[in-house]
C-alpha positions in Angstrom: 131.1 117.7 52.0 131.8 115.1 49.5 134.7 114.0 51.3 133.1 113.4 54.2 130.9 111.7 52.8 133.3 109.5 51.4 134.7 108.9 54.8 131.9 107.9 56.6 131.2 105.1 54.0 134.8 103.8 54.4 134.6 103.8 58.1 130.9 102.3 58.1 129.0 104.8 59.8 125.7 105.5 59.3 124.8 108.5 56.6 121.3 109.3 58.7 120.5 112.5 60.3 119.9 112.8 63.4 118.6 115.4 65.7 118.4 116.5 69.2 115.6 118.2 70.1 115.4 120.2 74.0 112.5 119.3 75.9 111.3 121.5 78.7 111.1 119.3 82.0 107.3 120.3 82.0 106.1 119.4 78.5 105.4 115.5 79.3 103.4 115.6 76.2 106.6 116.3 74.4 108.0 112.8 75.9 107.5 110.6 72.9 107.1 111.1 69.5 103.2 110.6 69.6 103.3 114.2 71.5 106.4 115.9 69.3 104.1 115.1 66.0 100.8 116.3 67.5 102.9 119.3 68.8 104.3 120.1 65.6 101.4 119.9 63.6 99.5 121.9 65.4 102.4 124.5 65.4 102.6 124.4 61.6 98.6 124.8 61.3 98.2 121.5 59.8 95.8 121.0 62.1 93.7 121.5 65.1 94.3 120.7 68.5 92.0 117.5 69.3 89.0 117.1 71.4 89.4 114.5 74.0 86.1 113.0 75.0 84.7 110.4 77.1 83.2 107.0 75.5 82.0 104.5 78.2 81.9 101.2 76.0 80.5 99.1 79.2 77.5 100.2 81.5 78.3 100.3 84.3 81.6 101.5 84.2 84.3 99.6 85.5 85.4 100.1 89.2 88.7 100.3 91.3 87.9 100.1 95.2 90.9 101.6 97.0 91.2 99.8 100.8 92.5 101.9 103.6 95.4 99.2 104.2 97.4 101.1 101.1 97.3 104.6 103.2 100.3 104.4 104.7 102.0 102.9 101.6 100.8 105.9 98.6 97.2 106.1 99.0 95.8 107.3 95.7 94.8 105.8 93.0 93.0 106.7 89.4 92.6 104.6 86.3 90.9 105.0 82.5 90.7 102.5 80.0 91.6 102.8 76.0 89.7 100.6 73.8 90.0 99.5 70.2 93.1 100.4 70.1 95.9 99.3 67.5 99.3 98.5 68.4 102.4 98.0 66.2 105.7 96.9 67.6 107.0 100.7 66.9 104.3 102.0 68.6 103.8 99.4 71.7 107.9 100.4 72.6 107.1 104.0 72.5 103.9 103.2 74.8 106.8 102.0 77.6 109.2 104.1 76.6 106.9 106.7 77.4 106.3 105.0 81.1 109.7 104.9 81.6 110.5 108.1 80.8 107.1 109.8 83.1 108.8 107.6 85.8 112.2 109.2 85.9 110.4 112.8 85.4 107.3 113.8 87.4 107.2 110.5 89.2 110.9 110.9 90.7 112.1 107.5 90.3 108.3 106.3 91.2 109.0 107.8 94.9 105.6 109.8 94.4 104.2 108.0 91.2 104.2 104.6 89.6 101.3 103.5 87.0 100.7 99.9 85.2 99.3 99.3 82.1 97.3 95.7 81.5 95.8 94.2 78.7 92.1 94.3 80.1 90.8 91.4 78.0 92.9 88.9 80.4 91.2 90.3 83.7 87.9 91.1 85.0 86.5 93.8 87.0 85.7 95.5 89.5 89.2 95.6 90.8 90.9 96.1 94.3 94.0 98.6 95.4 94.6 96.9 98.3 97.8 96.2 100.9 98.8 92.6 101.1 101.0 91.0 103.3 104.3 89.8 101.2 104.1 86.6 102.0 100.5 86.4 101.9 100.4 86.4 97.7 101.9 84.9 94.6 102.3 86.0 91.0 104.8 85.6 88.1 106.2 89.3 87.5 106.4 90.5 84.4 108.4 89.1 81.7 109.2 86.2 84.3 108.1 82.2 84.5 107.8 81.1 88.0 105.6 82.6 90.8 106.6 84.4 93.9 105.6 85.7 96.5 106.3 89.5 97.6 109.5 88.5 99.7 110.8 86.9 97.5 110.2 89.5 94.1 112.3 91.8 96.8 115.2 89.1 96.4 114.1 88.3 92.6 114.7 92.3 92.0 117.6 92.9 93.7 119.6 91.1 91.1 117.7 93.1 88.3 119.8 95.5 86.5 116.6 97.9 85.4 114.7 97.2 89.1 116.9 97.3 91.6 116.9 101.0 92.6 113.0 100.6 93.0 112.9 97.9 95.9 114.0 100.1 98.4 110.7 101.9 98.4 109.0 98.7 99.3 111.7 97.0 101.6 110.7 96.8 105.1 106.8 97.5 104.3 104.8 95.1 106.2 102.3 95.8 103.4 102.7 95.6 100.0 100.5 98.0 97.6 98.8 95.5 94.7 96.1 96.2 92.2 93.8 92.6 92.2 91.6 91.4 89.8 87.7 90.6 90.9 89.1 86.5 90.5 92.0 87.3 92.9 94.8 87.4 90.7 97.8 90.1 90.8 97.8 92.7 88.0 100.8 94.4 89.2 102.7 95.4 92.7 103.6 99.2 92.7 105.6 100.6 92.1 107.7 98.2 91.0 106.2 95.3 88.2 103.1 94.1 86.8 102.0 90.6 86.0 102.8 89.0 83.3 99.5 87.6 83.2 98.1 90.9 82.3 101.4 91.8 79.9 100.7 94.1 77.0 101.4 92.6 73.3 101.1 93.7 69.9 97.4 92.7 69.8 96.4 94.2 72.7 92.9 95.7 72.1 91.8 97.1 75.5 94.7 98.5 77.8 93.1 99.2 81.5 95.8 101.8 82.9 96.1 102.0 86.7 98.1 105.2 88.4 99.3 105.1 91.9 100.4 107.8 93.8 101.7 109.9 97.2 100.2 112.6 95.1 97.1 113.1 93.4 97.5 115.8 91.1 100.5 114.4 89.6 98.4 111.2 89.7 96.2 112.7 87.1 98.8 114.8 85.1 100.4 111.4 84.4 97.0 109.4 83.4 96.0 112.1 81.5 99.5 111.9 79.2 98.9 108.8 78.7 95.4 108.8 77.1 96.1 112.1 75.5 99.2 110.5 73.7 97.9 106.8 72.9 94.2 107.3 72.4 95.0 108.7 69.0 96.0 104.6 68.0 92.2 103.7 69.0 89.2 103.4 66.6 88.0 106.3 67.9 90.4 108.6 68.1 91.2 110.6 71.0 88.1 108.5 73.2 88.9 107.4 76.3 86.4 104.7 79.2 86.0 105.9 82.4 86.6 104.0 85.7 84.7 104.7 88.7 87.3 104.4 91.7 85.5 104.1 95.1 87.8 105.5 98.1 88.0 103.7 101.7 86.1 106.8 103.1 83.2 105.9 100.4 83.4 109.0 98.0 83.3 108.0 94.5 85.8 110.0 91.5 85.3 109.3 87.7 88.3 109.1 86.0 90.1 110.5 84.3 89.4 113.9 84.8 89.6 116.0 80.9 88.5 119.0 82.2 90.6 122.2 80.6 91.5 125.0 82.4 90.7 128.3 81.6 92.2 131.6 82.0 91.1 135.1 81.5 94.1 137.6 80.2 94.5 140.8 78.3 96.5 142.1 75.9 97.9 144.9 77.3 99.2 142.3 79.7 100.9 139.9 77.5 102.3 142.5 75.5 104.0 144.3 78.3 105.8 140.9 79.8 106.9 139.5 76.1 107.9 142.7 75.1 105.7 143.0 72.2 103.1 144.8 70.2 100.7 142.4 68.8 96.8 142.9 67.7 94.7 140.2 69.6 94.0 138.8 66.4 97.6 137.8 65.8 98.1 136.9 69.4 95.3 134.5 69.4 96.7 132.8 66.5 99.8 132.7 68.0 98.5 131.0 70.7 96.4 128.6 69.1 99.9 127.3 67.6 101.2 126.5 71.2 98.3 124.0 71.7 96.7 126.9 73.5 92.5 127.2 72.9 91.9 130.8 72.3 88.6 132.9 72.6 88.7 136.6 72.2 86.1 138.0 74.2 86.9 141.7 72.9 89.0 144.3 71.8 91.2 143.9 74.8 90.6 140.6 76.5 90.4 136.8 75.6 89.8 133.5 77.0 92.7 131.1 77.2 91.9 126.9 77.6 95.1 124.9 78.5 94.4 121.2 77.7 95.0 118.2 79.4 98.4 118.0 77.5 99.3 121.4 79.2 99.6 120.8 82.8 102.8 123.5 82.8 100.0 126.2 82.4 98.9 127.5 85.8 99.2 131.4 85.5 99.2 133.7 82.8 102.8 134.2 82.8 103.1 130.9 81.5 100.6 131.9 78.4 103.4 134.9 77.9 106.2 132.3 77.7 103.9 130.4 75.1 103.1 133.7 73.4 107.2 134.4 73.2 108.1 131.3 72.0 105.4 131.1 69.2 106.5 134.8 67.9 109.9 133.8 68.2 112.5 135.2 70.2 114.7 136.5 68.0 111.3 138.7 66.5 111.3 140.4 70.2 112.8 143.8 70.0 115.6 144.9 72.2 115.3 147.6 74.5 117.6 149.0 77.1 116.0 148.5 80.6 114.8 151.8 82.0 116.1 151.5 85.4 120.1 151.5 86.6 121.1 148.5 88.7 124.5 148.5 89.8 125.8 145.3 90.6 128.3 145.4 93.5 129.9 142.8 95.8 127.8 141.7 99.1 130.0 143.2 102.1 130.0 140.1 104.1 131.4 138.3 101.1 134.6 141.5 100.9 135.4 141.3 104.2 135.7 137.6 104.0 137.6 137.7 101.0 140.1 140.6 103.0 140.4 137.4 105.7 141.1 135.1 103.5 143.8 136.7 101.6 145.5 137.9 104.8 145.6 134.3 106.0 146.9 133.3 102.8 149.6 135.7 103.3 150.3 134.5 106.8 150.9 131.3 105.4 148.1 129.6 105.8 146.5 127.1 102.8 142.8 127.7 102.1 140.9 124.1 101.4 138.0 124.5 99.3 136.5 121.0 99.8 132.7 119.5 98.8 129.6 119.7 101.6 129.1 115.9 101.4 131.1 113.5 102.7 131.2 109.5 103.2 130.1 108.3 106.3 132.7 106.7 106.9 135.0 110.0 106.9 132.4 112.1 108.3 132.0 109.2 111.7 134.0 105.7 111.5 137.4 107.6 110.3 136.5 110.3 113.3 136.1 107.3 115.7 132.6 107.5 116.1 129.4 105.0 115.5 127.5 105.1 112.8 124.3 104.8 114.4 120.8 106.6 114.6 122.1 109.0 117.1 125.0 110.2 115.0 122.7 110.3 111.8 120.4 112.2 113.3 123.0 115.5 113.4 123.4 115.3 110.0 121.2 115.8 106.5 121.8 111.9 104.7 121.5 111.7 100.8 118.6 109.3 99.9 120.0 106.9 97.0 123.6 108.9 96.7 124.8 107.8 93.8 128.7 107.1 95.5 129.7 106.5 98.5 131.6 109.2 98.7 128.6 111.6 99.0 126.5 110.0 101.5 125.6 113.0 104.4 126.0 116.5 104.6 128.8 117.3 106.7 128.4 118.9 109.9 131.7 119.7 110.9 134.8 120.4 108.6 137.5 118.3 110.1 136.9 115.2 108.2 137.5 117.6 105.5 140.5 119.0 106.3 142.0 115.3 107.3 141.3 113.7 104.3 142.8 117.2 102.0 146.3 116.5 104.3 146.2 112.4 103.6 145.8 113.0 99.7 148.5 116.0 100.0 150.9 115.0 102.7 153.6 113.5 100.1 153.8 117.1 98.2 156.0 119.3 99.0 154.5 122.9 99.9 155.3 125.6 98.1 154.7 129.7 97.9 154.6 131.6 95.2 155.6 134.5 96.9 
């Protein structure tokens, strides 16, 4: 120990720890270290789970009127506000780490979400989500000194290392999405930048967050991370404002939406699944350590809340998995399963296999090559057009990430021509 030590002193590496922790791909909460802390201290029983409420600091509220010229571009929208809050530059990098990590998880790569975050006391309400022609509007983008209009942010973009595999979802559009201030002036263009008007600093007091979506429920899921992870920086902690978004069809929705859900269970249940014999007492407390509200409502059955943290809840099995994890796995007695399954091979696959090896023996040489192919292999090489005619016999990868997995094959010759190009100088050989 002592040696090594030693070593990484002379070789100037750092002495810290670090560790990797696993996240589930449906714990957002655990996304930032906000959420990891709260999660942990809850799990030790240093304390209780929060109560997030609603504190409306302006009356009225502020409103977000949604025009139906987004529809065809993502169509829902949601928004909250966090006042009084307090920023540090640690903290403010984890608040967009946080976005940047939500937008490569449940948003997938903002296909079906994107959200901005604005400092509130450089714009006024009631805002607009409305679809603008691109040529019909200027801004300066975020981080950026000079205006432009939405043409040319596509060309500005395009050169940007971070941005450029998000333009493709607005290229082509003869509409671009944009959230507008009630003086006319462009907070942000999903899902791809904000204004830099509207940029968030270290003293930031009021952040309005806006969340646009294809989806709706995933809409919420990620508004509701973000107030349940940053709210505990405002005065009041764990408050959040409410924003009354009007829809083109005229209903009104108050977001965001904090309502837990609630599931009735019983023991007997959760014991069977997990494998174990717990009292409701101790599985209540268990439960309660997983961020889970717990109510027993008897001898037998209790009342389960998942907060707004919790989205991954949606049956009781998932309170089981909870229930296993707090207990421990390694606490779970083995048992030898009471029925026999005898595994055996699928006879379509053993008579294929019989082929295979009798063409082998005939001489033959089996290729075993990849489902996706290039387009150019798969039509240019086979003397074909690319075109929409030819594409349209084929699945295409959207965003491959080479070129030499672009479509799904639908014929193996490509396959076969390219294995005898890259083989053609060696000799062939049986090991027979």
């Amino acid at each position: 120990m002592f040696e090594n030590e030693q070593n990484k002193k002379k070789e100037g590496l750092s002495e810290d720890i670090l560790y990797k922790i696993e996240v589930a791909a449906n714990r957002y909460d655990l996304l930032c270290v906000e959420g990891l802390a709260l999660a942990l201290r809850t799990f030790l029983n240093l304390e209780q789970f929060p109560k997030f409420e609603i504190k409306n600091v302006q009356t009225p509220i502020n409103e977000l009127h949604v025009e139906s010229t987004v529809n065809e571009v993502r169509p829902h929208c949601c928004a909250a506000i966090l006042r009084n809050i307090k920023f540090t530059e640690e903290s403010l990098i984890g608040f967009m780490e946080l976005q940047d990590k939500l937008h490569q998880n449940i948003c997938k790569a903002r296909t079906l979400v994107s959200m901005g975050t604005h400092d509130l006391d450089t714009v006024s309400g009631p805002f607009k989500y409305v679809g603008l022609k691109p040529e019909s509007f200027k801004f300066v983008p975020l981080n950026k000194t000079e205006e432009c209009n939405g043409n040319e942010l596509l060309d500005l973009l395009s050169n940007d290392a971070k941005l450029k595999q998000y333009v493709h979802l607005l290229k082509n559009e003869p509409l671009f999405p944009a959230i507008v201030d009630s003086e006319g002036r462009i907070m942000s263009v999903p899902p791809l930048i904000n204004s830099d008007h509207s940029k968030i600093r270290v003293d930031t007091k009021n952040v309005f967050i806006e969340v646009t979506a294809k989806d709706s429920h995933k809409a919420n899921i990620v508004l509701n991370t973000l107030i349940a992870m940053f709210s505990v920086y405002c005065i009041d902690k764990f408050t959040v404002e409410e924003v009354l978004v009007v829809n083109p069809n005229g209903d009104k929705v108050v977001y965001p939406n904090l309502q837990f859900k609630t599931f009735n269970t019983d023991i007997d249940y959760l014991n069977r699944i997990a494998g174990t014999d717990l009292k409701i007492e101790t599985i209540s407390k268990l439960l309660n350590r997983m961020e889970l509200i717990t109510s027993i409502i008897d001898e037998k059955n209790l009342t389960v809340t998942a907060p707004i943290t919790r989205s991954d809840i949606l049956h009781p099995c998932d309170i089981v998995e909870d229930l296993a994890i707090s207990y421990g796995y390694n606490n779970i007695a083995k048992v030898k399963p009471k029925t026999i399954c005898n595994g055996s091979q699928q006879p379509i696959n053993k008579l294929s296999d019989l082929i295979r090896l009798e063409m082998a023996l005939s001489g033959y040489t089996e290729c075993l090559t990849t489902v996706l192919i290039s387009k150019q292999d798969l039509f240019t090489n086979m003397l074909q057009e690319i075109n929409e005619k030819t594409l349209s016999t084929c699945a295409q990868i959207l965003m491959s990430k080479t070129s030499e997995f672009e479509v799904v094959r639908n014929c193996l010759t490509p396959s076969i021509l390219k294995t005898i190009e890259a083989n053609k100088a060696h000799e062939v050989r049986s090991k027979f």
